[in-house]
N, C-alpha and C positions, 0 to 999 in steps of 0.2 A: 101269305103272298101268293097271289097267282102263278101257278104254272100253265101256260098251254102247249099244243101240239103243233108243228108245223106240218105241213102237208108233204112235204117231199121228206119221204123216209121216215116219219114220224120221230124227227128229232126233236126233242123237250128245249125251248128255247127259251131259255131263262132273261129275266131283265137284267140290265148292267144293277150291279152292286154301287150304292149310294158312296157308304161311308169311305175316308181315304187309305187306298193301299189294297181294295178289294178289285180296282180295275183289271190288273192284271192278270190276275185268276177268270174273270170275267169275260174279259176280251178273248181268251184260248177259247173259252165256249165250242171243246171239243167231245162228242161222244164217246164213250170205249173204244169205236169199229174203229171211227178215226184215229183214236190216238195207238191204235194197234199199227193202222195202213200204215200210219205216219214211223213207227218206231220199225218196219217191215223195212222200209226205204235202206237202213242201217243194220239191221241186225237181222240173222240169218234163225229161221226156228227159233222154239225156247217160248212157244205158244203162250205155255202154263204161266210162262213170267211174266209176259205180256199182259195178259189178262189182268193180273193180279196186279199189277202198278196202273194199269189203265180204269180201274174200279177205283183204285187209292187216289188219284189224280180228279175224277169224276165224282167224287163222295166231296172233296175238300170244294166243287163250286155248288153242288147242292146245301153243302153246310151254309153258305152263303146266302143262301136264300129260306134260310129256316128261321120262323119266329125266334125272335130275339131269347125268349125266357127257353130256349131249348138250345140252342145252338151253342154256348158252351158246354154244353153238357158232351155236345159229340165226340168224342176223340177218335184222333188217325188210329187204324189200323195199322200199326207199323209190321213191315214183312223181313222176314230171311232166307234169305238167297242159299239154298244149296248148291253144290257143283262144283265140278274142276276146274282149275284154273283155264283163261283163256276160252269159258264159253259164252260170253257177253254179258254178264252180271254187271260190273261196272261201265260197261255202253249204255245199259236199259238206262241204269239209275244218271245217268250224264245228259244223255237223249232225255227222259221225260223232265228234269228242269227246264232244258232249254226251250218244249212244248210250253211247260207251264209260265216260261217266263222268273221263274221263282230263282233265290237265293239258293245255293249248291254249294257243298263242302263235302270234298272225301275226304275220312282219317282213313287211319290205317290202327285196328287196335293194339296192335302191339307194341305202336308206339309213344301208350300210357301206361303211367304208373300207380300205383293207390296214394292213395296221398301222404305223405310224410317219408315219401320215397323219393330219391334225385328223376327227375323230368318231367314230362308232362302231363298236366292233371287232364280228367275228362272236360271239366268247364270250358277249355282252350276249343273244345269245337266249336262253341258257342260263339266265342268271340270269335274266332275265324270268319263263322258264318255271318256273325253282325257285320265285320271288316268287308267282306266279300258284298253287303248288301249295300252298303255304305256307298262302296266302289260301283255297282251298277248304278243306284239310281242317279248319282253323280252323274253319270256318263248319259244316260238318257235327261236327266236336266241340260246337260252342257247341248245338246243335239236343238234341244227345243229352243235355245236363248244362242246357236251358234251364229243366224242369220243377223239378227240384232250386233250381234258384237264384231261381225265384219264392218257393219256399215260403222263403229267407233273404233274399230282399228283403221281405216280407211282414213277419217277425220285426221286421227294421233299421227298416222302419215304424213298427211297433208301440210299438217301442222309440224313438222321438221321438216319436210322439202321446201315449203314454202311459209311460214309463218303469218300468220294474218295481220292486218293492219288496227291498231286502235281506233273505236270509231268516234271515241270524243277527244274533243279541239281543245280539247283546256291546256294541254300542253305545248301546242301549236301559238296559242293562244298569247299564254305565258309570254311568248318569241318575242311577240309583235312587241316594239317598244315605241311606237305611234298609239297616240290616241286619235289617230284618223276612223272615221268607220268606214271607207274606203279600202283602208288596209288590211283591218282586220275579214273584210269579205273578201279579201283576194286569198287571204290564208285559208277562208272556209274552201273558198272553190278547191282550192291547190289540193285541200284535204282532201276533199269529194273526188275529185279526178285520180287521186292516190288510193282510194277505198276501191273506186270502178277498175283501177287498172288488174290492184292487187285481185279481184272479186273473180275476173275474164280470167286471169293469171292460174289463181287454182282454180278454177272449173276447168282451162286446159289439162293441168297437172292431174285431175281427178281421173278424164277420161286416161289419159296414159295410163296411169294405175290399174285401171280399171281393166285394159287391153291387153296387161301384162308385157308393158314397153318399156318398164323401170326394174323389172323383176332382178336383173345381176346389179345393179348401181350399189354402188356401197353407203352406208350413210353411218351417220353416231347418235347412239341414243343410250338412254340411262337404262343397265337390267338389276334385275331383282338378283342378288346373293344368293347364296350356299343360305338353306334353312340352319340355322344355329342349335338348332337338335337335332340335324340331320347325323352329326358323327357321334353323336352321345351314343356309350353305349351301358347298359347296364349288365354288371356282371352276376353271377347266381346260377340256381337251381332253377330250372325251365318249370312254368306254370308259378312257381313261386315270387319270380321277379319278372317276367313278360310283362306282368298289367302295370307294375310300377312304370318299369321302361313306359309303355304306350303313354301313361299317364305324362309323365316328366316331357317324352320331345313334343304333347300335345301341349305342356306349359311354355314350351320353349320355343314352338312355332309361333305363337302368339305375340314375338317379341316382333318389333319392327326391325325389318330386314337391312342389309346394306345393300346401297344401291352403288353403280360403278359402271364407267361408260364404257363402251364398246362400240366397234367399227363392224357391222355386219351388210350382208344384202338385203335387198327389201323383203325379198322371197325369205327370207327367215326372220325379219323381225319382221314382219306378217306372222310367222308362228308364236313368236314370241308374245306381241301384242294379244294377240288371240287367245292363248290362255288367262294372258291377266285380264283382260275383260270378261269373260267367263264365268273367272273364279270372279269378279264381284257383282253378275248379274243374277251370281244362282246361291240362295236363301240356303245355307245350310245345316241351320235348326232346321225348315222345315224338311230336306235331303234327307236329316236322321230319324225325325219322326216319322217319313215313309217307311226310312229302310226298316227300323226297328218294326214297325207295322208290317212288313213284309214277308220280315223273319217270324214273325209269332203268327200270323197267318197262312204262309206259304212256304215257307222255310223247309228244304231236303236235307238230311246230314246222309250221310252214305260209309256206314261203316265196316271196312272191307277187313277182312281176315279174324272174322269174331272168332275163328274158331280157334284161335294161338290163344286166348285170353280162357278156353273151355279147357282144364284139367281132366284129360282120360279119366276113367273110373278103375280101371290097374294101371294106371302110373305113380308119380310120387305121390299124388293127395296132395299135394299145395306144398311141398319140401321142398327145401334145399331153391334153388334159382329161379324157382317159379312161386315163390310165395307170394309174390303180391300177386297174383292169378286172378284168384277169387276176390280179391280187395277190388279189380279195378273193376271187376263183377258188380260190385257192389254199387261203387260210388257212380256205376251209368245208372243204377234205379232210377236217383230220382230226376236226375235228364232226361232219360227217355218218357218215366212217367207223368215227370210236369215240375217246374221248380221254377224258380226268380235265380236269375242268372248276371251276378255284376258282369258289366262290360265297361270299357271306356270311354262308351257313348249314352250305357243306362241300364238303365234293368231291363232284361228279359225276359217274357215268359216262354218257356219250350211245351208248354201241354199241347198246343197244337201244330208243332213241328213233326214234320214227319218223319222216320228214322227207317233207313235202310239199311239190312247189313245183309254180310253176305260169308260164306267161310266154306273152305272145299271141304272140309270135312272129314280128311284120311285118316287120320287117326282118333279122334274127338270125336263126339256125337253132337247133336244141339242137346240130346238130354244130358249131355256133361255139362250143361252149363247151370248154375242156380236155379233152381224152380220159379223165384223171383222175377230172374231176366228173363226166361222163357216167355211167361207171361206176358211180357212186355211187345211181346213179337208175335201176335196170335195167329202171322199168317204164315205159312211154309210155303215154301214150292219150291220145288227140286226143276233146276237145270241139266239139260243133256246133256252128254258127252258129243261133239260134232265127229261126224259120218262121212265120207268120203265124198257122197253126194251134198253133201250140206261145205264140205267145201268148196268144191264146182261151184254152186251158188254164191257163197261169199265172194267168190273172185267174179262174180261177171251180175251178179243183180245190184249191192246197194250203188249209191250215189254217190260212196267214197269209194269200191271196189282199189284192191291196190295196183289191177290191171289198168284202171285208168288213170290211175296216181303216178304210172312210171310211164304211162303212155304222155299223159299231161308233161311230166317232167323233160321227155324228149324230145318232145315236139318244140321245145324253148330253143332246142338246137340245131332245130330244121329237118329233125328225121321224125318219121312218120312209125311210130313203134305196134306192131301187131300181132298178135294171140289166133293160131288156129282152134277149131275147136279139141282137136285132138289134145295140145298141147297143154290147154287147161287142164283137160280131164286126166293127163299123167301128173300135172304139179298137184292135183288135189288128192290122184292115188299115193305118188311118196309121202303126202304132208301125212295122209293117214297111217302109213307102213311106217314114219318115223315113229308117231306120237305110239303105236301103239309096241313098237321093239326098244324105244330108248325112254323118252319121257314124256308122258302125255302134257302139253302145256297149249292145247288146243288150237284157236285161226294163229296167234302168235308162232305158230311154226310155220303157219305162208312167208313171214317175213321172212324167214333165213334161208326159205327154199327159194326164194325171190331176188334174194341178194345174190344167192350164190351163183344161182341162172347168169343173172344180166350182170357180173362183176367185172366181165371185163370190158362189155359194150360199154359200160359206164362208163370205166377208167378210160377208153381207146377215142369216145367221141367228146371235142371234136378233131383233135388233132391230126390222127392217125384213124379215121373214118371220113369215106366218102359218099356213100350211100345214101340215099334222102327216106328211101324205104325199107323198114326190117321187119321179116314176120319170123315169128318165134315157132317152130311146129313139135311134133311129138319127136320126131328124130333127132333134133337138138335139145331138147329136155331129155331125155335119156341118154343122150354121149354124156350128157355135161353132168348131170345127176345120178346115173345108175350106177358107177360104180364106187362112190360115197357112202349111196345107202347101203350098199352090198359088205363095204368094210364095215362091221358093225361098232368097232371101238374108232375109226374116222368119223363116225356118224356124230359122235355122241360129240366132236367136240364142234363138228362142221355146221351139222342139222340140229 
């Protein structure tokens, strides 16, 4: 297959992807720089990280364009996130799905067991992830077929404000008990003129709808019930009976529903209307043939705390409460390295899911973990600890910064909320004095040095605030912060 160069920047401009469920990967048609600038917007440093999911991302749309009799053959790189808590490991890995468009699921490892243990087994992220795909591509069906199903919720309207006329006479017809043809052509007209009146009739009624003239009117019309597997529940051991459950309310959705009339607004059964049309304009075998195709080509899992599942090398060795340790070691082998994966929608393959994990590492090493699983993760990169200056930054460069998060929030109230620079620069000094005298838990200490700032401007506006302008300077972060941090046993439960 051809690759060429474009002229500007010499970006490798690949052709759209033929087969179904490759668009999406296709369409992001981002380079590394890109998908770095892109994930810069959000995350503050952590270069090395960057890099490393920005290659993994750019490798899966190259496989897409590799001769067929190769392209199985390539497999993700999957990476391990080193680092302390709180330094953007799991933003990277959240950020670059949304880049890609792709299917995303975080576990959490510790909250698996080996198998023939009470909870849940590792196959559950699988199905997560198929659920999770399921539920996008639904949603982008429903977007594409939404315009269409206005204009038949629109009709369904129509048709309970003002109901149509029948347009054959045969019952009309019936009436006439003359055998005059006289009579009976006075019935057709009668019809005719009742079809035209009725005709003008809704085309008025359509524009009102249309103008949002009817929108409080109350009306009656028939709704769909309570799903009858909606309250079923199945009881058991997690991973052991989840798929029966999924199984069963899938059998039990399938039954036909009760219907039961109700007195609502237009403005809501317009909502109402609108999904059941929806739900029957959109194909959903072909929905889970994407999504399943979405997840075995493009699919993220993101497994955050691998390192709780890594047995120390002078700790118990696999004893007492951590025995299934090394079991659930085990049973991610063949996940991460490729398996057929039952789900409630089919089988899955994971060889070419990508798998991210991530684990701070204080006590454990990654070489605590099975030589087996190592392998499985051929890439490392160690995340930073954040710097004082790298807080400054988080608070004033991305696009979510949480200076413009409470700025946005006050502004709902008519006050105009503002940040000197000085002010910044002393919240990002304590957030680091905290992290590094009580507990290092990285940007997530802005929040509580943020709450505790603006706690009472919160609570006071609007009732008891009259001001329309508030600027926040250094000399009010320091009344209100310095002497918190200074109690060091206040700190720990404040900060």
């Amino acid at each position: 297959m051809e690759i060429t160069k474009k002229s500007e920047g010499d970006v490798l401009a690949l052709p759209e992807a033929n087969s179904g469920g490759h668009s999406s990967i296709a369409a992001s048609n981002l380079t590394p720089n890109q998908i770095v600038s892109l994930l810069d917007k959000y995350i503050i440093g952590q270069k090395d990280a960057k890099k490393s999911v920005a290659i993994a991302l750019r490798n899966r749309l190259r496989r897409q364009h590799v001769s067929d009799d190769l392209r199985d053959e390539i497999m993700p790189n999957n990476i391990i996130m080193i680092g302390p808590t709180g330094v953007g490991k799991t933003e990277i890995a959240r950020r670059l799905a949304k880049l890609a468009r792709a299917p995303f699921v975080k576990v959490e490892a510790s909250k698996f067991t080996e198998v023939g243990y009470v909870g849940r087994d590792v196959e559950s992220m699988i199905r997560d992830l198929v659920d999770q795909s399921v539920a996008m591509v639904r949603s982008e069906r429903s977007e594409d077929v939404r315009e269409k199903a206005a204009l038949l919720v629109e009709e369904r309207l129509l048709d309970i404000l003002l109901p149509p006329l029948a347009t054959s006479r045969n019952s009309r017809n019936s009436e006439a008990t003359s055998d005059d043809d006289s009579s009976e052509s006075a019935v057709a007209d009668e019809h005719d003129k009742s079809l035209e009146v009725n005709r003008r009739s809704r085309k008025k009624m359509l524009e009102r709808l249309r103008n949002g003239k009817l929108e409080d009117r109350l009306i009656e019309m028939d709704t769909t019930g309570d799903n009858p597997g909606g309250m079923m529940q199945i009881f058991g051991p997690l991973g052991q009976m989840e798929e029966i459950g999924g199984i069963m309310q899938d059998l039990m959705s399938g039954l036909p529903r009760k219907r039961k009339k109700r007195r609502v607004s237009i403005a809501e059964a317009r909502k109402l209307l609108e999904q059941e049309e929806v739900q029957k304009l959109i194909d959903m075998d072909s929905v889970v043939k994407e999504a399943i195709n979405k997840v075995e080509q493009s699919g993220i899992v993101f497994i955050d705390e691998i390192d709780k599942i890594a047995a120390p090398s002078s700790g118990s060795g696999g004893k007492g409460p951590d025995v299934s340790r090394e079991g659930v070691q085990r049973d991610l082998l063949p996940i991460v390295e490729g398996s057929n994966v039952a789900t409630k929608h089919g089988m899955v393959k994971t060889d070419h899911v990508l798998f991210i994990a991530s684990g701070a590492f204080h006590v454990a090493k990654p070489s605590d973990l099975i030589p087996e699983l190592q392998g499985r993760f051929p890439i490392r990169v160690e995340l930073k600890s954040l710097t004082e200056e790298d807080f400054y930054l988080i608070l004033t460069q991305p696009d979510n910064a949480l200076i413009k998060q409470y700025s946005a929030l006050l502004r709902t109230e008519g006050v105009d909320l503002t940040f000197s620079d000085g002010a910044i620069r002393e919240i990002a000094k304590i957030a680091a004095r905290v992290n590094e005298s009580v507990e290092n838990i990285g940007a997530r200490r802005l929040h509580t040095i943020m709450t505790n700032l603006l706690e009472e401007l919160m609570f006071n506006i609007p009732e008891n605030f009259s001001d329309e302008h508030v600027e926040i300077d250094e000399v009010m972060v320091k009344e209100k912060l310095n002497h918190v941090v200074a109690d060091r046993d206040l700190s720990q439960y404040i900060l």
